[in-house]
C-alpha positions as CSV (number, residue, x, y, z in Angstrom):
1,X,-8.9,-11.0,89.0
2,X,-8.2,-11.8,85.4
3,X,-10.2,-14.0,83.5
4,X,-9.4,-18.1,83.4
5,X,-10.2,-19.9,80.2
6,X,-12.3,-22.6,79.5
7,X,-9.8,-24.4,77.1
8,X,-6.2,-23.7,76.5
9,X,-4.6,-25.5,73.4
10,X,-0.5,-25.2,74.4
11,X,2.6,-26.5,72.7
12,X,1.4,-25.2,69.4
13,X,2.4,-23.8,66.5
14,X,0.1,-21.1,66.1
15,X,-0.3,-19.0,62.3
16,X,-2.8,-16.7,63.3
17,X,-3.1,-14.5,60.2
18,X,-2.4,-11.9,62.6
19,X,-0.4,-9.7,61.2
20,X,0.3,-7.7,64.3
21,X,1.4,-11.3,65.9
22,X,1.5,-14.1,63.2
23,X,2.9,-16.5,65.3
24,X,2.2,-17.8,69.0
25,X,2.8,-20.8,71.2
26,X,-0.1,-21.0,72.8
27,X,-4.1,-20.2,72.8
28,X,-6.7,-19.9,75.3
29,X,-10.7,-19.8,74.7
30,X,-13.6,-18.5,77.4
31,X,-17.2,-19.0,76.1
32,X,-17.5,-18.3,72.6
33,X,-14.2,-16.0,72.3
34,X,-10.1,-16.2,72.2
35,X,-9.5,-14.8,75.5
36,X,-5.6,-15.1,74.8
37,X,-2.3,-15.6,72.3
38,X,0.8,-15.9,72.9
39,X,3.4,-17.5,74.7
40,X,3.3,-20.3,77.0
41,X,3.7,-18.4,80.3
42,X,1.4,-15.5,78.9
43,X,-1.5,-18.3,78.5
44,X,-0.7,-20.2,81.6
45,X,-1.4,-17.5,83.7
46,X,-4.7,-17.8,82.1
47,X,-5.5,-21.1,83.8
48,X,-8.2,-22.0,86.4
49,X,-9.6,-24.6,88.3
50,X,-11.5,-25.9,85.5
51,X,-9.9,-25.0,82.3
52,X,-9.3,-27.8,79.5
53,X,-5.6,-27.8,78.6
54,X,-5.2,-29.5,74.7
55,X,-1.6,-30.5,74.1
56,X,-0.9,-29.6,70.6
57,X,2.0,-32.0,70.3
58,X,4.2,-29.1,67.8
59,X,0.9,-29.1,65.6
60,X,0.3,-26.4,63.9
61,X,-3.1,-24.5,65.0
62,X,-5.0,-22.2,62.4
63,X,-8.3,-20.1,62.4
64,X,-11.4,-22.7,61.7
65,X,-11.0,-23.1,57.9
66,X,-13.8,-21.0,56.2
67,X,-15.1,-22.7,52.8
68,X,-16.8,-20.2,50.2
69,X,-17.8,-22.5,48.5
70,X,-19.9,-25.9,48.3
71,X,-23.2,-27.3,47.8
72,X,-23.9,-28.7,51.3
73,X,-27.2,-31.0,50.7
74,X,-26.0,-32.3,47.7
75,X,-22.6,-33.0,49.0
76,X,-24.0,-34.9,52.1
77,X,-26.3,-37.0,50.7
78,X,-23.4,-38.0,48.2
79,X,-21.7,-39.4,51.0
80,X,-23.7,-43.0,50.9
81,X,-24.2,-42.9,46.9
82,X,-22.6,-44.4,43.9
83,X,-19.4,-42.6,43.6
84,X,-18.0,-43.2,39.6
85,X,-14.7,-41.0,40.0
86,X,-12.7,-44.2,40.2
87,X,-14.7,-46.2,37.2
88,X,-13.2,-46.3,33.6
89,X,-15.2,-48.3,30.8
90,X,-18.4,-50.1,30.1
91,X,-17.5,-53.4,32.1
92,X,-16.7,-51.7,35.3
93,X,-19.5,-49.2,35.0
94,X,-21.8,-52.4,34.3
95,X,-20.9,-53.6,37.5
96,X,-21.0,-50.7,39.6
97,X,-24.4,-50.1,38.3
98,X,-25.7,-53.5,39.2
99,X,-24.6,-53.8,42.7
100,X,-26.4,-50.6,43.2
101,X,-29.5,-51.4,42.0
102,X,-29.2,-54.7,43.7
103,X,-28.6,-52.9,46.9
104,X,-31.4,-50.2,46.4
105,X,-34.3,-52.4,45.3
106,X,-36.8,-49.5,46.1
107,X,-35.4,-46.6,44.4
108,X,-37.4,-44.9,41.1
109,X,-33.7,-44.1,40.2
110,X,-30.5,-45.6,40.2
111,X,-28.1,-42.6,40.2
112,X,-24.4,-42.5,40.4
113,X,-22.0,-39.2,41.2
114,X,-18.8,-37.7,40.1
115,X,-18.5,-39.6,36.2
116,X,-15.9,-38.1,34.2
117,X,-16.7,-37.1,30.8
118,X,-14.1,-39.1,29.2
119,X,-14.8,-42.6,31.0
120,X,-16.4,-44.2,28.3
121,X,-13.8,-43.5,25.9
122,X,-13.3,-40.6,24.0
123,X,-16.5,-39.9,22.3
124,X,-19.7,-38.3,24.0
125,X,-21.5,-41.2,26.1
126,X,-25.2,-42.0,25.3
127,X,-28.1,-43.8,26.7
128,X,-27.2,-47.0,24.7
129,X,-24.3,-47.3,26.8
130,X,-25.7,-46.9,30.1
131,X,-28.6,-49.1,29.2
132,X,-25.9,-52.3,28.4
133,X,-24.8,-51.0,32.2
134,X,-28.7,-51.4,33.4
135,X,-31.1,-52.4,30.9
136,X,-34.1,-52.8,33.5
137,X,-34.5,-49.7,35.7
138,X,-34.0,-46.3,35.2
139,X,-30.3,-45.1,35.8
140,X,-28.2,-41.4,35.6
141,X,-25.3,-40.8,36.6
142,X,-24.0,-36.9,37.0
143,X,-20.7,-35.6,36.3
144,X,-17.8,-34.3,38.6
145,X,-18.7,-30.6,37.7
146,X,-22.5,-31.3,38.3
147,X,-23.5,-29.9,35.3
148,X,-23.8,-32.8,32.6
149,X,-26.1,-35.7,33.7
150,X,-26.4,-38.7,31.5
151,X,-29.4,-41.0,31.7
152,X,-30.1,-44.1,30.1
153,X,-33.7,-44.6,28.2
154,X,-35.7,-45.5,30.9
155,X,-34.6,-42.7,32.9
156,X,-35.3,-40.5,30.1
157,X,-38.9,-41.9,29.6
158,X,-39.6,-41.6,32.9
159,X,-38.7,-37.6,33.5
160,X,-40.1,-37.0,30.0
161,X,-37.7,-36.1,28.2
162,X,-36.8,-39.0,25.4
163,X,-38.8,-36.5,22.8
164,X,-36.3,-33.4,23.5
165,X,-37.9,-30.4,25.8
166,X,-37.7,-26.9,24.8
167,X,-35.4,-24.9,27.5
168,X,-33.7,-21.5,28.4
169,X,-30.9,-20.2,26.3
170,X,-27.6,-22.1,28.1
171,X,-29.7,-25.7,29.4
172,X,-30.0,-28.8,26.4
173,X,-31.2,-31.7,25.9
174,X,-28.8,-33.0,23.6
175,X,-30.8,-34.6,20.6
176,X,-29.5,-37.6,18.4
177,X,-29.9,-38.3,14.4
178,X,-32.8,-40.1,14.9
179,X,-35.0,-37.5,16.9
180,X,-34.6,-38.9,20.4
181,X,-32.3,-37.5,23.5
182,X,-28.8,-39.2,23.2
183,X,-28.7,-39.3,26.8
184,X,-26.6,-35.8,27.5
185,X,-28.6,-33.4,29.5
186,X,-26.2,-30.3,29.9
187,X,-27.4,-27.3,32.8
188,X,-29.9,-27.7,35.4
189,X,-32.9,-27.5,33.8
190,X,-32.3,-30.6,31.8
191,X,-31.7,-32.8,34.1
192,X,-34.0,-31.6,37.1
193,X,-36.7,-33.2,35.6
194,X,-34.4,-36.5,36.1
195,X,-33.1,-35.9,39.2
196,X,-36.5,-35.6,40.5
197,X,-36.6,-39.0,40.7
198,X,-33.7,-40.1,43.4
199,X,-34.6,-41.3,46.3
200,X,-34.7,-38.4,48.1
201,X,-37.9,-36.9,45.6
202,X,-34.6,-34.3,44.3
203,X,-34.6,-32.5,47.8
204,X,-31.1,-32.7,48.4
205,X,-30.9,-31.0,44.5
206,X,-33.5,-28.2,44.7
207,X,-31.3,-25.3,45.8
208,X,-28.6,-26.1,43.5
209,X,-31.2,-26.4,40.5
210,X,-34.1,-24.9,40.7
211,X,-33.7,-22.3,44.3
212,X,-37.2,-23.3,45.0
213,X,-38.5,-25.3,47.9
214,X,-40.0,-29.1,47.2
215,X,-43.7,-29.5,46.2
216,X,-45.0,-30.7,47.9
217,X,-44.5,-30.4,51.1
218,X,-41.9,-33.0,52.8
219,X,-44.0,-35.2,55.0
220,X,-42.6,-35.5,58.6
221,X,-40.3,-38.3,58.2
222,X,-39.1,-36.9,54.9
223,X,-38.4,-33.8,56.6
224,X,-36.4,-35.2,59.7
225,X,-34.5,-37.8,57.4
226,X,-33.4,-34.6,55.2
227,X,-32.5,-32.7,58.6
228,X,-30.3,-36.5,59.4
229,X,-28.8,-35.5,56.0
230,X,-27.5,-32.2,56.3
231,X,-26.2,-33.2,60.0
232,X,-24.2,-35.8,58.6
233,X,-22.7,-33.3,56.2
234,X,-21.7,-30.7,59.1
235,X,-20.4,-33.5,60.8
236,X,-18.2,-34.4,57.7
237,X,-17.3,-30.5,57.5
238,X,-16.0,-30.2,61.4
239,X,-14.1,-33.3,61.0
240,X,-12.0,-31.6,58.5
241,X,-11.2,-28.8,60.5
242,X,-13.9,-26.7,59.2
243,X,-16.1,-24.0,61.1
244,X,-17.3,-21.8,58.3
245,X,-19.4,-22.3,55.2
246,X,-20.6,-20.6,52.8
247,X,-23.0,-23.0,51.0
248,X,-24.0,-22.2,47.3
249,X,-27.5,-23.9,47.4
250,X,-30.4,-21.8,48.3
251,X,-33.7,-22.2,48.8
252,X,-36.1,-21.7,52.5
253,X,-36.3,-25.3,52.9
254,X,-32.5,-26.0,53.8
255,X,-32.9,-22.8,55.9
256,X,-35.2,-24.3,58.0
257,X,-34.1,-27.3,58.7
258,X,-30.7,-25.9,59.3
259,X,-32.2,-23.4,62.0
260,X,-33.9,-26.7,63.5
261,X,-30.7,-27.9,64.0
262,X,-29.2,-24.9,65.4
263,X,-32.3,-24.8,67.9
264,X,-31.8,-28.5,68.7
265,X,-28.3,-29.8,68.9
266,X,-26.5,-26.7,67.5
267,X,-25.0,-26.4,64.2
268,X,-21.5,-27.6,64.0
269,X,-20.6,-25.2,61.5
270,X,-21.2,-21.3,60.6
271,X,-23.2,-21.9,57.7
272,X,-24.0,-19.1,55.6
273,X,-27.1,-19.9,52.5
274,X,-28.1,-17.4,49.7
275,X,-30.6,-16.8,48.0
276,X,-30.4,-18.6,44.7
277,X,-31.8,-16.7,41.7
278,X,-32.6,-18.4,38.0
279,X,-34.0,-17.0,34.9
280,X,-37.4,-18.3,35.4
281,X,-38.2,-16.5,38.8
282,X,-38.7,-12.4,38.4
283,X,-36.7,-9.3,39.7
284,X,-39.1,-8.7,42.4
285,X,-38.5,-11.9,44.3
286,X,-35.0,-10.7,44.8
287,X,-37.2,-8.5,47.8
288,X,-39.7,-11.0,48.0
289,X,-37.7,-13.7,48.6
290,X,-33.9,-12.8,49.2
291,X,-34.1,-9.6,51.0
292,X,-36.6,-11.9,53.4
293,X,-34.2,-14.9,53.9
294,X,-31.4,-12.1,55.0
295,X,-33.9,-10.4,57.2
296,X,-35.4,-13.8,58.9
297,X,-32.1,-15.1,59.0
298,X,-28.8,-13.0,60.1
299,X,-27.3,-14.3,63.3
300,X,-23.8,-14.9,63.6
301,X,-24.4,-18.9,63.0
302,X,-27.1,-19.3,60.4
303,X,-27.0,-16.1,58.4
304,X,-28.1,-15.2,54.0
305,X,-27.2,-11.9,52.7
306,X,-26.2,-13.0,49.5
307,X,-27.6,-13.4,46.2
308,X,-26.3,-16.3,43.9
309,X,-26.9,-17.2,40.3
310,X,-24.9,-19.1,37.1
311,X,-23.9,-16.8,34.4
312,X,-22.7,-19.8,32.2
313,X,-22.1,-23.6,32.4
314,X,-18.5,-25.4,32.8
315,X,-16.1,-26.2,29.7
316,X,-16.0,-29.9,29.7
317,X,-19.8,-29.7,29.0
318,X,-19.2,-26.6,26.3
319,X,-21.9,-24.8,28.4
320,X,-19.2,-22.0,29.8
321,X,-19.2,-18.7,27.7
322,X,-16.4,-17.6,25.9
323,X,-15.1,-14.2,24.1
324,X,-13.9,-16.3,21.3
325,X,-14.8,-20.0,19.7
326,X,-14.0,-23.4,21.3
327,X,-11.1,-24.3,19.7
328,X,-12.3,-27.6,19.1
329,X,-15.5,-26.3,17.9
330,X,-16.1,-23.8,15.4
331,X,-19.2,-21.1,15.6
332,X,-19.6,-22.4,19.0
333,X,-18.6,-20.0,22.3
334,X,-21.5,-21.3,24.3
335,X,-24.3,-19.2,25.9
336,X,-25.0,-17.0,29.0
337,X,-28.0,-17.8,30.7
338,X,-28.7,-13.6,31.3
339,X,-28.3,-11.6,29.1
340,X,-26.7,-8.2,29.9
341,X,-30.0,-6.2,30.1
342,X,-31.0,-9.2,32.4
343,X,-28.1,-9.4,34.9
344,X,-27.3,-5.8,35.0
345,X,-31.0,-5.3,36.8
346,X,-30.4,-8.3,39.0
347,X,-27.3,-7.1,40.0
348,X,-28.5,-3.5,40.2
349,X,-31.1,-4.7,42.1
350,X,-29.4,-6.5,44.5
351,X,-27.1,-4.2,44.9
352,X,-29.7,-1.7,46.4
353,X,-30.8,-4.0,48.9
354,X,-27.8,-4.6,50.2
355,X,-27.3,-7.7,49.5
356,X,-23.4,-9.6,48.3
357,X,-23.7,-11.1,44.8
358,X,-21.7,-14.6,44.3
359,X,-21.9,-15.1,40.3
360,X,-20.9,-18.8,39.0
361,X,-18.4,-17.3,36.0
362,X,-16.3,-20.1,34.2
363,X,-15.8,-18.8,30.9
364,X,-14.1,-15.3,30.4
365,X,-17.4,-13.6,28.5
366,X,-19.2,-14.7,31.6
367,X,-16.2,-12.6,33.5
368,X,-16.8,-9.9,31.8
369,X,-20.7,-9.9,31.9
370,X,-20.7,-10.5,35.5
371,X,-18.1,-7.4,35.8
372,X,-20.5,-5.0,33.5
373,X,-23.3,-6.2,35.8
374,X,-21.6,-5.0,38.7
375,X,-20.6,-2.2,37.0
376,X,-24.2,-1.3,36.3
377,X,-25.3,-1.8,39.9
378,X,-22.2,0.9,40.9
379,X,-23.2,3.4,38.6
380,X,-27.4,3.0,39.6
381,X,-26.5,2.7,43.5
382,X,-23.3,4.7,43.9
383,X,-19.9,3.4,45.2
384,X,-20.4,1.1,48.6
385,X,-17.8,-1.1,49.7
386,X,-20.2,-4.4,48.2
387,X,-17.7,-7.2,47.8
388,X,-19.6,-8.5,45.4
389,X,-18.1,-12.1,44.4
390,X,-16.8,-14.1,41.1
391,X,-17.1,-17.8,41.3
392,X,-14.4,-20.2,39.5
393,X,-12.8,-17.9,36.9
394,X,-11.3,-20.6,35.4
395,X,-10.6,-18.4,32.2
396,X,-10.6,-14.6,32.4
397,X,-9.1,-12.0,29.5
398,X,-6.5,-9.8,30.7
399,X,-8.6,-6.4,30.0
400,X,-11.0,-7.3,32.9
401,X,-8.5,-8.1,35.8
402,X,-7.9,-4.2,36.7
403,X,-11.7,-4.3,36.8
404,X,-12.0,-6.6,40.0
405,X,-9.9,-4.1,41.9
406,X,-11.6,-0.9,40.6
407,X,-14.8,-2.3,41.6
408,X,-14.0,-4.1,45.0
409,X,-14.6,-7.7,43.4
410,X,-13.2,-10.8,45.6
411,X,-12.6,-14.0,43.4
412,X,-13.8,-16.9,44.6
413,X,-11.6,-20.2,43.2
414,X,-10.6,-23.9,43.6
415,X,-7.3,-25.2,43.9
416,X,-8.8,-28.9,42.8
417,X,-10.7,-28.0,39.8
418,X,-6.7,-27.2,37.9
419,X,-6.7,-29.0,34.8
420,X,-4.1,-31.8,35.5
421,X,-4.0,-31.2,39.0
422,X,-4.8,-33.2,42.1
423,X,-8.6,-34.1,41.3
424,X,-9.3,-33.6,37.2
425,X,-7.1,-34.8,34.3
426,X,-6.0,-32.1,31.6
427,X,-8.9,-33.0,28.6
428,X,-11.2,-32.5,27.9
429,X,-10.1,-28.8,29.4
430,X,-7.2,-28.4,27.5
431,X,-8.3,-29.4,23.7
432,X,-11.9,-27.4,24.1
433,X,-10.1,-24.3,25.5
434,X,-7.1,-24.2,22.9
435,X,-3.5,-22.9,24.1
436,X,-4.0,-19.6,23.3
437,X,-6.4,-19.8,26.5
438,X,-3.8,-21.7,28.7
439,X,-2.1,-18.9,30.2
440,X,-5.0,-17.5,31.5
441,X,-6.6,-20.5,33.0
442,X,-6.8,-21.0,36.9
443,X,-4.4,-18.6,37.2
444,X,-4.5,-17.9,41.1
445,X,-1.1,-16.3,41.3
446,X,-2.1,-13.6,38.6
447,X,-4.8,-13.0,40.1
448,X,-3.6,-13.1,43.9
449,X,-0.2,-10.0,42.6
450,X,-3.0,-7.7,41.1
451,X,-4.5,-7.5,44.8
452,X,-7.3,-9.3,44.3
453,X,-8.9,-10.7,47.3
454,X,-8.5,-14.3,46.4
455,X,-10.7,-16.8,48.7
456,X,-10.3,-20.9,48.5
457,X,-12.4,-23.8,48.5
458,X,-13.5,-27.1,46.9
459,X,-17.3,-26.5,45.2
460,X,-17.7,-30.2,46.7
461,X,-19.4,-32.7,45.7
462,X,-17.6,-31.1,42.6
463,X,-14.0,-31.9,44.3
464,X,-13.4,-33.8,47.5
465,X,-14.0,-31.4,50.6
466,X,-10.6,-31.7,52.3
467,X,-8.9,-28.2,52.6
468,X,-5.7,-29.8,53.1
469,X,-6.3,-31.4,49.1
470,X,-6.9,-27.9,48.6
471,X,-4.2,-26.5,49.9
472,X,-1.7,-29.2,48.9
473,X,-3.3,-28.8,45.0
474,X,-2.5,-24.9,45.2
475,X,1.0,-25.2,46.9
476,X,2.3,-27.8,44.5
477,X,0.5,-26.9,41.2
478,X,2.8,-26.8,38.3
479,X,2.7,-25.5,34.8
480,X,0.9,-28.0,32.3
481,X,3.1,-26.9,29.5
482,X,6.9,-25.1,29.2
483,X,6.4,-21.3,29.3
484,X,3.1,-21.1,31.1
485,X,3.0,-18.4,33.6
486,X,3.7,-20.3,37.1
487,X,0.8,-20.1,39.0
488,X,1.4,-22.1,43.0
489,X,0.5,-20.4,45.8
490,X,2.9,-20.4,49.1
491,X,1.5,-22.2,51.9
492,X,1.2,-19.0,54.0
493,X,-0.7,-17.3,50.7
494,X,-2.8,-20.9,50.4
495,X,-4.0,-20.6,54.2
496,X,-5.0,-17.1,54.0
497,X,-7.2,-17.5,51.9
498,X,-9.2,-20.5,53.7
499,X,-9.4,-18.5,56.5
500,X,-8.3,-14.7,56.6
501,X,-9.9,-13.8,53.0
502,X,-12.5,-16.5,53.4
503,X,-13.6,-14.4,56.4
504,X,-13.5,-10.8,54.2
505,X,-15.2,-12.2,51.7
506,X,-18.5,-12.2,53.8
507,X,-17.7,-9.0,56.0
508,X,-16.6,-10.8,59.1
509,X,-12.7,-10.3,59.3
510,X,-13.6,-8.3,62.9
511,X,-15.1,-11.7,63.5
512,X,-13.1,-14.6,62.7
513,X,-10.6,-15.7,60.6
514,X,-7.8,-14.5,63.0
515,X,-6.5,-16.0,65.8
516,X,-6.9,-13.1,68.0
517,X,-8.4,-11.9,71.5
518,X,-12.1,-11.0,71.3
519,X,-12.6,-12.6,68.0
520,X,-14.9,-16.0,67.3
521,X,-13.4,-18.7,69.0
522,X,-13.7,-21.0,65.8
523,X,-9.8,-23.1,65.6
524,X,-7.9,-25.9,64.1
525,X,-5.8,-28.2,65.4
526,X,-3.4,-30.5,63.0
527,X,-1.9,-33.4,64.3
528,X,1.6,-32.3,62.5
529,X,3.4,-29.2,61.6
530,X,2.5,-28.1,58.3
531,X,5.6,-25.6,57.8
532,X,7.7,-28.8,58.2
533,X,5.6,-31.1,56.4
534,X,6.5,-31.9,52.7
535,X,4.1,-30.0,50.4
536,X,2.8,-33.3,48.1
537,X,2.2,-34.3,51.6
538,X,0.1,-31.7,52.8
539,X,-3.4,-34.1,52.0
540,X,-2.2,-36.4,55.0
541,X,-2.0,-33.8,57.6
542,X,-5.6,-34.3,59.0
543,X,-7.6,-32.3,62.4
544,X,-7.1,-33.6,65.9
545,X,-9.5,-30.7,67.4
546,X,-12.1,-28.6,65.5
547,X,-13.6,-25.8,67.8
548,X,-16.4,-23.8,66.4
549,X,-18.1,-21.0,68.6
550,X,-15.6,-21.9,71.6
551,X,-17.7,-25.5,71.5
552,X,-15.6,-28.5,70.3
553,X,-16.8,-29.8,66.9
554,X,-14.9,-32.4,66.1
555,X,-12.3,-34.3,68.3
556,X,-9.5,-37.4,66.8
């Protein structure tokens, strides 16, 4: 007798990203696996006495969205702070401030999230304006791309640093006329030392910034209130139809408390963490410390395997590292935080242990450094089938884009971060990169026709998590100026790569990704059909069902 499913989802429009069957009516699901696809007689008969049948009402149904990229801790314990992407000028940051430090009457820190560079006006903001917004208690507030924080004096006084602090090649504290910090801390190492002082002790921050583990130790409570956090977050992921992630902090800490989730309640995502590696720790923790996290760590739910680091910083902060001058700048292309000698070991390194690489490249030096890295590692190791990732590429020079195929390199970018897209306006992008830039900038379709592996996500808290924002900002992006090459992706080309690619990118297309028999039972729901759905529209389709493992994740 044939197998009978557990849960059939009928009356579907089903794009499995099959390309032996791209389309089906109808699904079923037994344990952990797709038992069936295909019509809606073929997965009747699959029916028993106690199978789930989900009604897809025409929705369409799609492999569990895989995002390759965000900053999970970070991004979850955003979701109850002071969100500034809606604020504009010193009045309504003034208030904002206030009624958060009324509300928080404990915290060292008053710390807001997601301030765009320009919302003070058009000149760089300082710590005389944010202490008119809060004179009395120490406030920061961090950009949208996570890699400026400004802080007023107190804040500055209290993490040390209103007297400047010397730091690696790529991290500043900006200094004023007068000798003392104007507020602007650009790169992680500047403003760690402030961000140590949220509520959470900087926990949430530490495998974005430093890829260490707090010191010292969480107490109990701390520890089960950061476990709260990260639950919160995977909640938050499944309820946007999300099964897969591959999370850009790393450190052992959010390891473990994610595996005490998996052995509790069960995690409601796939949730892959790296190992993060910075200038200040040495080539032989990449063994020490990497290689272990893979080796503790490698089931098909809570996995590592993958090295990550930052080659550079982001544009608006003039931290990202370019061939040629900012073109509002002069003498100034910014700074790689390795130098080549440096990354090409790393990578090299790495590379022998078998581990992916995922390299945060902005600028289109950075490119090209991270290429020659991986480069390096080829010629040290010999050819392997590595995978080896670029993350962002929001500027590249056309000499190095034959150079992702020849070395097997998938790029890694986000349909939100588009100047003048759906989530960030067009300066200061546009005026620091110059036009002679423009044509190469988030340029997702060039990329996509030189048959690069092209994978999709947010980088949230950097953008809003939603894939459907994502896909919606790649499906309707339009040139900024006349003549620029067009660069919008088709909706089938947008999916693929939040699922399909998402799943190549970390070896696991035999897994998931597909809609397929005998592959992970991880599935979408929508409550509409997207084919039919009007593409500056596509942000309102939202999940009715998110199945991760065969288990339902999240339900409408």
């Amino acid at each position: 007798m044939a197998d009978t499913a557990d849960l059939i989802i009928k009356n579907a429009r089903c794009l499995t990203q099959d390309d032996a069957r791209p389309r089906a009516e109808a699904l079923a699901i037994r344990g952990r696996h797709i038992l069936g696809v295909g019509s809606e007689d073929e997965v009747e008969a699959l029916t028993g006495a106690g199978t789930r049948v989900i009604d897809a009402g025409g929705g369409t149904v799609l492999p569990g969205i895989i995002e390759s990229h965000l900053h999970l801790f970070g991004g979850a314990a955003g979701l109850d702070s002071l969100l500034l992407g809606e604020v504009k000028g010193l009045p309504a940051l003034t208030d904002a401030a206030r009624r958060q430090a009324a509300a928080r009457p404990d915290d060292q820190l008053i710390v807001g999230f997601q301030a765009d560079y320009l919302m003070l006006g058009q000149e760089p903001i300082t710590r005389q304006q944010l202490d008119q917004a809060l004179p009395d208690r120490p406030f920061a507030m961090m950009a949208a791309d996570a890699h400026t924080v400004w802080a007023n004096t107190r804040a500055l006084e209290l993490a040390g640093l209103l007297h400047g602090r010397d730091l690696p090649a790529g991290h500043r504290v900006v200094m004023g006329e007068d000798g003392l910090a104007t507020g602007e801390l650009r790169e992680n190492e500047a403003f760690g030392p402030v961000l140590a002082f949220t509520a959470d002790g900087g926990r949430s921050l530490l495998g974005y910034t430093t890829g260490r583990d707090p010191d010292p130790r969480p107490s109990a409570a701390e520890r089960a209130g950061d476990r709260d956090i990260l639950k919160k977050g995977l909640a938050y992921c499944a309820s946007l139809g999300i099964t897969s992630i591959h999370n850009m902090d790393g450190n052992w800490y959010q390891l473990e408390l994610l595996d005490e989730i998996e052995r509790g309640d069960g995690l409601r995502c796939r949730v892959q963490v790296p190992y993060h590696h910075k200038s200040t720790k040495s080539l032989g923790e990449i063994a020490s410390e990497g290689l272990a996290m893979h080796r503790r760590f490698d089931s098909d739910r809570l996995y590592s395997g993958r090295l990550k680091l930052f080659m550079d910083g982001v544009v608006e902060a003039s931290t990202a590292f370019l061939l040629e001058d900012y073109a509002s700048q002069p003498g100034h292309r910014g700074e790689a935080l390795f130098s080549a000698d440096e990354f090409a070991a790393i990578a090299t390194e790495a590379d022998r242990l078998g581990l992916q690489i995922s390299v945060h490249a902005i600028g289109d030096a950075a490119v090209r450094r991270t290429l020659d890295g991986y480069a390096a590692a080829r010629e040290a190791n010999g050819a392997r089938e590595s995978r080896h990732r670029i993350e962002h590429i929001e500027i590249y020079d056309p000499a190095d884009l034959p150079r992702f195929k020849e070395l097997g390199v998938v790029a890694s970018m986000q349909p939100p971060h588009a100047a003048g897209g759906v989530c960030f306006g067009e300066q200061p992008t546009m005026s620091l990169t110059g036009p002679g830039r423009w044509p190469r900038a988030f340029a997702w379709r060039t990329i996509r026709h030189t048959g690069i592996p092209l994978a999709f996500s947010s980088d949230w808290p950097v953008a809003p998590l939603d894939p459907m924002l994502g896909i919606q900002a790649a499906v309707t992006r339009k040139p900024l100026r006349d003549g620029l090459p067009e660069q919008a992706q088709t909706l089938d080309e947008a999916l693929t790569s939040y699922t399909r690619i998402g799943a190549f990118a970390e070896f696991a297309e035999d897994k998931k990704g597909i809609l397929k028999p005998g592959l992970f039972a991880d599935v979408v729901v929508m409550d509409r059909d997207l084919e039919a759905t009007d593409p500056e529209a596509l942000s309102k389709a939202k999940p009715i069902f998110t199945i991760c493992d065969g288990r339902v994740t999240y339900e409408a």
